[in-house]
C-alpha positions as CSV (number, residue, x, y, z in Angstrom):
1,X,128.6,133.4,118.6
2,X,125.5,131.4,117.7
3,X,123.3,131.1,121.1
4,X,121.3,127.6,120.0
5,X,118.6,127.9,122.7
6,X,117.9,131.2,121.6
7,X,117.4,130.5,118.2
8,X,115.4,127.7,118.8
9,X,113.5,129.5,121.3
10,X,112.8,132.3,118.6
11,X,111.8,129.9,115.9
12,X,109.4,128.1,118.2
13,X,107.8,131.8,119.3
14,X,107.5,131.8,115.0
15,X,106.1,128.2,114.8
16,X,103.3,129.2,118.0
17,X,102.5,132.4,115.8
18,X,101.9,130.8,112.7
19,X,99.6,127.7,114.6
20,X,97.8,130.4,116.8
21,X,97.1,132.0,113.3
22,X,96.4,129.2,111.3
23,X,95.9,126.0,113.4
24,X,92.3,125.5,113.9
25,X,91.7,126.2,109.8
26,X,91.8,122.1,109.4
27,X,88.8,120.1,109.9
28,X,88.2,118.9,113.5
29,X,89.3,114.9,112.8
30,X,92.5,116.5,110.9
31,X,93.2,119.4,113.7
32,X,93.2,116.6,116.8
33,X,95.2,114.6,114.5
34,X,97.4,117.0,113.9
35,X,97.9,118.3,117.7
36,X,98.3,114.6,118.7
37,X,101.5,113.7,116.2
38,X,103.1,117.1,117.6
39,X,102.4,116.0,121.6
40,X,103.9,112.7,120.0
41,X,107.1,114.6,118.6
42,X,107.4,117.3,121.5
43,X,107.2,114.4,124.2
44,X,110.2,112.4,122.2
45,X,108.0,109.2,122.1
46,X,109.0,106.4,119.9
47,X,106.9,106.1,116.9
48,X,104.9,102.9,117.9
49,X,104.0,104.9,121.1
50,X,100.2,105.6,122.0
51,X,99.9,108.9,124.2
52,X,98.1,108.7,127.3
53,X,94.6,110.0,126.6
54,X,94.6,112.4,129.8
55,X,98.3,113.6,129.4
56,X,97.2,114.3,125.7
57,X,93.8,116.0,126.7
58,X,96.0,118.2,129.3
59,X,98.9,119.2,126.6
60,X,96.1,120.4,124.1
61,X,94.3,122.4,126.6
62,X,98.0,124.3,127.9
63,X,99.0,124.7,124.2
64,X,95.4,126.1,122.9
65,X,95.7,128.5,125.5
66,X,99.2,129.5,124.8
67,X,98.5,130.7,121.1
68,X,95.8,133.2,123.1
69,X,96.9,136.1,122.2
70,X,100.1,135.3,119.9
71,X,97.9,135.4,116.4
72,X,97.8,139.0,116.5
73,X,101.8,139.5,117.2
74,X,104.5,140.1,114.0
75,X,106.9,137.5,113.2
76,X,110.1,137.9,115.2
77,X,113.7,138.2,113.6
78,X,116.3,136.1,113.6
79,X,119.7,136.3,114.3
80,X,121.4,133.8,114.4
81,X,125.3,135.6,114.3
82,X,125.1,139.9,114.2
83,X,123.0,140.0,111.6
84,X,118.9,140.2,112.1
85,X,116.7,138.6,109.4
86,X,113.3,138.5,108.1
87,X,111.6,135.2,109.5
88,X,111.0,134.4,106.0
89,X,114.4,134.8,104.8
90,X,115.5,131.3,104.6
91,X,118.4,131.6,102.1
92,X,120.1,133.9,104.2
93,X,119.5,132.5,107.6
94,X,120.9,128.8,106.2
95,X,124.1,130.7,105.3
96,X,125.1,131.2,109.0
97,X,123.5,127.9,109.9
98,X,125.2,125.5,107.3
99,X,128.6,126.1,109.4
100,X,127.2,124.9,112.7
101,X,125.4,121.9,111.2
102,X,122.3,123.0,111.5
103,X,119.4,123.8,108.9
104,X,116.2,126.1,108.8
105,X,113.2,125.6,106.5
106,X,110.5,129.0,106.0
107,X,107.6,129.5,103.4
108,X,104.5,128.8,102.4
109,X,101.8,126.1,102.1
110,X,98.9,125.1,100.8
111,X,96.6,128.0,101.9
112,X,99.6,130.4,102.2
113,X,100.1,128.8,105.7
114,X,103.7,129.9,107.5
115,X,105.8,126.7,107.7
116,X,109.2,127.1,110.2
117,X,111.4,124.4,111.4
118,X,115.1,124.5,112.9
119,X,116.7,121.0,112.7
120,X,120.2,119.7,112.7
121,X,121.7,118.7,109.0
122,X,122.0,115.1,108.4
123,X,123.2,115.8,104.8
124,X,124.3,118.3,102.2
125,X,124.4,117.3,98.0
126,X,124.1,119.0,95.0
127,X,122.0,118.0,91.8
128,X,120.9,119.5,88.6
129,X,122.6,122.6,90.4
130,X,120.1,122.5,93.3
131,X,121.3,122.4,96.7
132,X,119.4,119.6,98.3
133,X,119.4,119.8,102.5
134,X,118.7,117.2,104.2
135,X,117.3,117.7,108.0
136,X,117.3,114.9,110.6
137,X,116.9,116.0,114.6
138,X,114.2,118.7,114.8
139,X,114.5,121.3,117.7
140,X,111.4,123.5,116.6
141,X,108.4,122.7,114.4
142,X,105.1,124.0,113.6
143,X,101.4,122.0,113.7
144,X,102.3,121.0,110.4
145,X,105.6,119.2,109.5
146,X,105.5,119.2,105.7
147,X,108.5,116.6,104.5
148,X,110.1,118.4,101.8
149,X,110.2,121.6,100.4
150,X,111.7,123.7,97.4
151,X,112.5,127.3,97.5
152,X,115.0,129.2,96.4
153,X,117.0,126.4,94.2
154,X,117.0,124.7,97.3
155,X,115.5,121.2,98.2
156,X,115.1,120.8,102.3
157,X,114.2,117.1,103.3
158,X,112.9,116.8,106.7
159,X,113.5,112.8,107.5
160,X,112.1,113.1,111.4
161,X,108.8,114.2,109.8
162,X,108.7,112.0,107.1
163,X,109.9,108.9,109.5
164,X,106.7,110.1,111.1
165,X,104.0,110.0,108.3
166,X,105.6,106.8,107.4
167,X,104.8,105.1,110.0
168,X,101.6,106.6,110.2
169,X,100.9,104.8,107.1
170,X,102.2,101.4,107.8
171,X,100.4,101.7,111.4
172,X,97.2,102.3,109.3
173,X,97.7,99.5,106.9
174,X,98.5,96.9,109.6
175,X,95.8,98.0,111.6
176,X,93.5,97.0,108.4
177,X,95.6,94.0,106.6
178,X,94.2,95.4,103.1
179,X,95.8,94.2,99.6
180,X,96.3,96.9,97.1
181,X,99.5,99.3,96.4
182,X,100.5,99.9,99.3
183,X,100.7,96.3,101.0
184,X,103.0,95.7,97.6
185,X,105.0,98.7,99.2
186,X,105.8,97.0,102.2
187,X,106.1,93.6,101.0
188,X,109.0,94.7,98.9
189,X,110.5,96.2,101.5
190,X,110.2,93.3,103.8
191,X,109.0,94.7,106.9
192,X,106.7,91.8,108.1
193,X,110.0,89.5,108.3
194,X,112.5,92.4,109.9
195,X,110.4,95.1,111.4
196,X,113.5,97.5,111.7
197,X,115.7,97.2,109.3
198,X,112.6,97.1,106.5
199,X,111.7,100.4,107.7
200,X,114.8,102.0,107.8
201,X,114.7,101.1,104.2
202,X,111.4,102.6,103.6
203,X,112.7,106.0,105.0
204,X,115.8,106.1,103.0
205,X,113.9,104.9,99.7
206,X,111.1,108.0,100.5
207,X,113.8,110.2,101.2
208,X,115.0,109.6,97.6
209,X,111.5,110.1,96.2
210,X,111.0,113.3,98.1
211,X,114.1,115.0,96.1
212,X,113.0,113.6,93.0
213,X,109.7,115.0,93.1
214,X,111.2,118.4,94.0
215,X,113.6,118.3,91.9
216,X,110.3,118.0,89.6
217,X,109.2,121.1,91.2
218,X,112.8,122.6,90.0
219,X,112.6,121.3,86.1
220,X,108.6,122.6,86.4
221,X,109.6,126.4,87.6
222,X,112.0,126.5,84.6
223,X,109.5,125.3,82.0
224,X,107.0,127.9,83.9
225,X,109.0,130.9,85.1
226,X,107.6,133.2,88.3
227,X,104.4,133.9,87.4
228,X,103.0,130.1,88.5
229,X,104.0,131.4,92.0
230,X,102.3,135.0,91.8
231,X,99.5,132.8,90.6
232,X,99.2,130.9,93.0
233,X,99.7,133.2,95.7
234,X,96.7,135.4,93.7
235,X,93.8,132.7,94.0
236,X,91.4,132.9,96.7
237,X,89.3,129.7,96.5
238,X,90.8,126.6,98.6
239,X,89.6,124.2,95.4
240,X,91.3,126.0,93.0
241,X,94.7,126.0,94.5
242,X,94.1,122.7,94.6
243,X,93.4,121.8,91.3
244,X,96.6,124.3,90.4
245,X,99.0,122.3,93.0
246,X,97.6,119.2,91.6
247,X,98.6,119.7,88.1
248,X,101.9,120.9,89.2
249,X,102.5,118.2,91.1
250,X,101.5,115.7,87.8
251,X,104.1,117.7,86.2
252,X,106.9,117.4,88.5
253,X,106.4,113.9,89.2
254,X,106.2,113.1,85.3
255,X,109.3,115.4,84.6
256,X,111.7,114.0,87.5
257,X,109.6,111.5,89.7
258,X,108.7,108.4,87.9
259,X,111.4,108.5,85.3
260,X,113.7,108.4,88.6
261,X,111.8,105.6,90.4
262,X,112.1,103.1,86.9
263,X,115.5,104.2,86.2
264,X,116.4,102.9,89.7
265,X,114.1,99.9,89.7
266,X,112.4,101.3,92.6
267,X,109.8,98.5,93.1
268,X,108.7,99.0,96.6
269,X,108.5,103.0,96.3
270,X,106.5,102.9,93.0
271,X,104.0,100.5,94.6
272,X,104.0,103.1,97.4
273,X,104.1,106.2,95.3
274,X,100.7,104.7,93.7
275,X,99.2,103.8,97.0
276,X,98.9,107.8,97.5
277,X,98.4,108.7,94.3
278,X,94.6,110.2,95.2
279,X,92.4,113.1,95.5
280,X,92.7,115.2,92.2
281,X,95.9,113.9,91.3
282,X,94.5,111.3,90.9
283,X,90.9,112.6,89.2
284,X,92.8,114.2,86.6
285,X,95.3,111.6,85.4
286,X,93.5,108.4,85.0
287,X,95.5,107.7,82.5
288,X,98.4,106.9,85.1
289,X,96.5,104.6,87.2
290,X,95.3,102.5,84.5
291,X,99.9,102.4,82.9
292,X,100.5,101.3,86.9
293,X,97.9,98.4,86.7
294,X,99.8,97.1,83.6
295,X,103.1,97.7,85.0
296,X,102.0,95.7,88.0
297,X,101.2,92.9,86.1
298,X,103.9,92.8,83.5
299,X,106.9,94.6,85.6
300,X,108.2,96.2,82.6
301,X,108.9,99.2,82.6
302,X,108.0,100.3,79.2
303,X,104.4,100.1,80.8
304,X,104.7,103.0,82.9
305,X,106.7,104.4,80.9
306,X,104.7,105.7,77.5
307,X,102.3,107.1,80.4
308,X,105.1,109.4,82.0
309,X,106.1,110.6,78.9
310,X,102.7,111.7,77.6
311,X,101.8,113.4,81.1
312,X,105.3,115.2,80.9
313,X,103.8,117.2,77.8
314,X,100.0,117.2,78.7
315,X,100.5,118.8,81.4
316,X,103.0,121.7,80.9
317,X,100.2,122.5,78.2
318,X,97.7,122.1,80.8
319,X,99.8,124.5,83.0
320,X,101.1,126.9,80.6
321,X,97.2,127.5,79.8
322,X,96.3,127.9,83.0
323,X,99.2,131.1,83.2
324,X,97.4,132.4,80.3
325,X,94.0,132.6,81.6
């Protein structure tokens, strides 16, 4: 019989490990960042909620001092039935969780930083014969809540943690009043006139970008095979996996992305998907932000759309030569 509190007790235990490990590796700015959103999420406060400065101060003290000692300790197993698994065995663990309505997400970041979560399953679809998960409720979580992940032919959405870095980004804007791709986001989404409801939209349109950018990653791994993974796992320098993740990620979202964000007319989320198109992304594909400038101006589609098609093929050469180095 599945003992819930148990499990989420033993996936939080492998959340602490992996912060205590990995946690301060961030820049200062991100790390307090970082530790504030998760006091925000483990104190249940609504989004638009501003922790108390003290109360904050006081929860990053205890929890510093909680990871003492846990970065040197092994994963624990789970078990969520009879059987015991590997922490990292996601596939397997899912299979006795699916039942009970509940989903678990394990694996690797940027940096090969150890990502848990345990959440309840909002929904459950197929596509392109991926299984796509979507997570809502989250009962254990690590520093960093990464939305959405693909592993083992399957896509995991987390929606708490991407309701989260929305907001984040529309607290920013309105905190600023700047024009630019992102205000066009919002605008089309109409969250100025009805607050709520334009939100709500914003979450469920994002939550459709997020499986069609991994279901990118899906269509990229078959043009690619294994050995981008073992590649990636191989290379030492932080830059470098960057620049390898970035021209992945121009692939995926060239495959699967954009061609799914025009084929819906997905005003509002292209806007948006260009107001975070940066960093080397970004540096590498010019060519991308220049086809957005004209489709901004002329709505058509068949702006964008030349672009998308060119990066589909540039860069599975670009990546396909950087296997054979």
């Amino acid at each position: 019989m599945l003992d819930l509190n148990r499990l989420i007790e033993s996936v939080q235990r492998n959340c602490d490990i992996a912060d205590a490990r990995h946690g301060r590796d961030a820049t200062l700015c991100n790390y307090l960042l970082q530790m504030r959103e998760l006091y925000c999420w483990e104190e249940d406060l609504p989004l638009a909620a501003q922790p108390g400065r003290e109360a904050l101060a006081t929860w990053l003290t205890a929890r510093e001092a909680r990871w003492n000692g846990l970065d040197d300790l092994d994963y624990e197993a789970l078990a969520p039935a009879a059987v015991r698994h590997d922490a990292f065995a996601q596939a397997a663990i899912n299979r006795e969780l699916l039942p009970h309505k509940l989903v678990y997400g394990a694996g690797y970041g940027r940096f090969r930083r150890p990502h848990f979560f345990l959440a309840a399953l909002e929904r459950r679809d197929t596509r392109e014969g991926v299984e796509i998960l979507v997570a809502g409720c989250e009962y254990a979580r690590d520093l960093v809540a990464v939305p959405a992940a693909f592993r083992d032919r399957t896509i995991v959405v987390r929606r708490e943690a991407l309701r989260r870095w929305l907001w984040e980004k529309v607290a920013f804007w309105r905190a600023r009043r700047g024009d630019g791709a992102l205000a066009r986001a919002l605008a089309t989404w109409d969250l100025e006139a009805d607050d709520a409801a334009g939100f709500e939209r914003m979450v469920a349109a994002e939550t459709e970008t997020l499986i069609l950018h991994e279901l990118g990653e899906a269509r990229a791994g078959g043009l690619l095979g294994a050995r981008w993974e073992e590649t990636l796992a191989a290379l030492s320098e932080q830059r470098a996996e960057l620049l390898v993740r970035a021209v992945r990620d121009n692939l995926a979202d060239c495959l699967s992305t954009l061609p799914g964000l025009l084929e819906r007319e997905a005003r509002a989320s292209i806007h948006f998907y260009f107001s975070q198109f940066d960093g080397l992304r970004r540096e590498l594909f010019p060519a991308l932000t220049s086809a957005y400038q004209d489709w901004r101006e002329t709505g058509a589609a068949g702006a964008l759309r030349p672009a998308i098609e060119r990066g589909s093929e540039h860069w599975a050469r670009v990546a396909r030569d950087l296997l054979s180095r």
